[in-house]
Each structure stands twice: as structure tokens, then as C-alpha cells.
N, C-alpha and C positions, 0 to 999 in steps of 0.2 A: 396495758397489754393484757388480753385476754385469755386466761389460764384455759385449753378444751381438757376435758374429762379424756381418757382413754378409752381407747373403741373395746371392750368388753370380747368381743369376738376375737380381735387380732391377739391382745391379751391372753385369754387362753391358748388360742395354739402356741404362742410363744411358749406360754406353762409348759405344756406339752413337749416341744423341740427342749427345752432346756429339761427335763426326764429323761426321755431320748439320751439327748447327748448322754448326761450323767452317765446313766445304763451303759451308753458304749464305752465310756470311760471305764469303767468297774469291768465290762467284762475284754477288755483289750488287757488290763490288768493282768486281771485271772490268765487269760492266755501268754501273758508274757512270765508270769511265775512258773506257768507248766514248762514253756521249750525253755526256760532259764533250765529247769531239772535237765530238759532232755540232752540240752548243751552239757551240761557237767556230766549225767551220761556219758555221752558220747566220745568227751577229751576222758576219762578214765577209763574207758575202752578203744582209745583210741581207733573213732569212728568220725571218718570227714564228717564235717559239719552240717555239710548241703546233702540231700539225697535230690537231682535233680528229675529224677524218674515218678517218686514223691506227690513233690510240687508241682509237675504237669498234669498230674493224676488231680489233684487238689484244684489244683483250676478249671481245667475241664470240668467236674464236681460240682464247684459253683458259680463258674459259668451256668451251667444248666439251672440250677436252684434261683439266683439272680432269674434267670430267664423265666422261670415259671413263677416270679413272685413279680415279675412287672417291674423288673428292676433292670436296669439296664447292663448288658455284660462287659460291655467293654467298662465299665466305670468298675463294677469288682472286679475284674482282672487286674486293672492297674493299680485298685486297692490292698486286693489279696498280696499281689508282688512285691509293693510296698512293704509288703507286713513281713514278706518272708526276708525279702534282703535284710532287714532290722534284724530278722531272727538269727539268719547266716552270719551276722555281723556279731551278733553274741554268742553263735557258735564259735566262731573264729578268735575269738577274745578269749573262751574258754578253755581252749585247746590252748592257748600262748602263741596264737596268731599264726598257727599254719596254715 
């Protein structure tokens, strides 16, 4: 059986993709430390968790940004929302589950 070398081209972008991720990794992170505060905030001022007025604001936002980077919007909208239910989810945790 005949061992092929690795295609050098496909190889690097992979490099590439796996930086990428990392990066999104580290910086979902960082965002998740910041609404942790904002969470703990918010249940010591006892301030609902969600601002759904916010969140519209924020998607609309980058809808448009997605739009002008060639990025498709319906994929971060359902991203974006994804991110925020997790957050609402650790608002709700923070408050003691109101």
C-alpha cells in the first residue's frame, strides 16, 4: 500500500481553519466572561435577565454587518440567537432561576 504525501495547499488552509476556530474559541470565551459580569449585575440589581428590545437592536446590527462582509444573515442571526439564549440561560441561573 502506497503511503500519498499530503496535498500542501489543502494542508494549509486547514492551518488556517483550525487558527480561525481557535480565535473564535478564545474570543466566545471572552464574551461569555463579560455577560457572566453582566448576569451577576443584573440578579444584584435585580434586573430581568433578557432585554428583548436589546437583542433586536443587536441583530438587526449584525445582520447588516454579516451583510456587508459577504456573510450570509440568516446564518448569524441564528448564530447570534444561539449565543444570546445561552446568555439568557446564564442570566436566569444568576438571578436563581427567575
Amino acid at each position: 500500500m502506497t503511503q500519498t504525501q499530503p496535498d500542501p495547499v489543502l494542508t494549509g488552509f486547514r492551518a488556517s481553519i483550525d487558527n480561525i476556530d481557535a480565535a473564535l474559541i478564545h474570543i466566545l470565551a471572552e464574551r461569555f466572561r463579560i455577560t457572566k459580569a453582566v448576569g451577576a449585575y443584573k440578579a444584584e440589581h435585580a434586573l430581568p435577565p433578557s432585554d428583548p428590545s436589546r437583542e433586536e437592536a443587536q441583530i438587526a446590527r449584525l445582520r447588516k454587518l454579516a451583510g456587508d462582509a459577504q456573510l450570509d444573515p440568516e446564518f448569524s442571526e441564528k448564530f447570534l440567537r444561539f449565543i444570546i439564549e445561552e446568555v439568557i440561560r446564564h442570566h436566569e441561573q444568576a438571578a436563581g432561576g427567575k
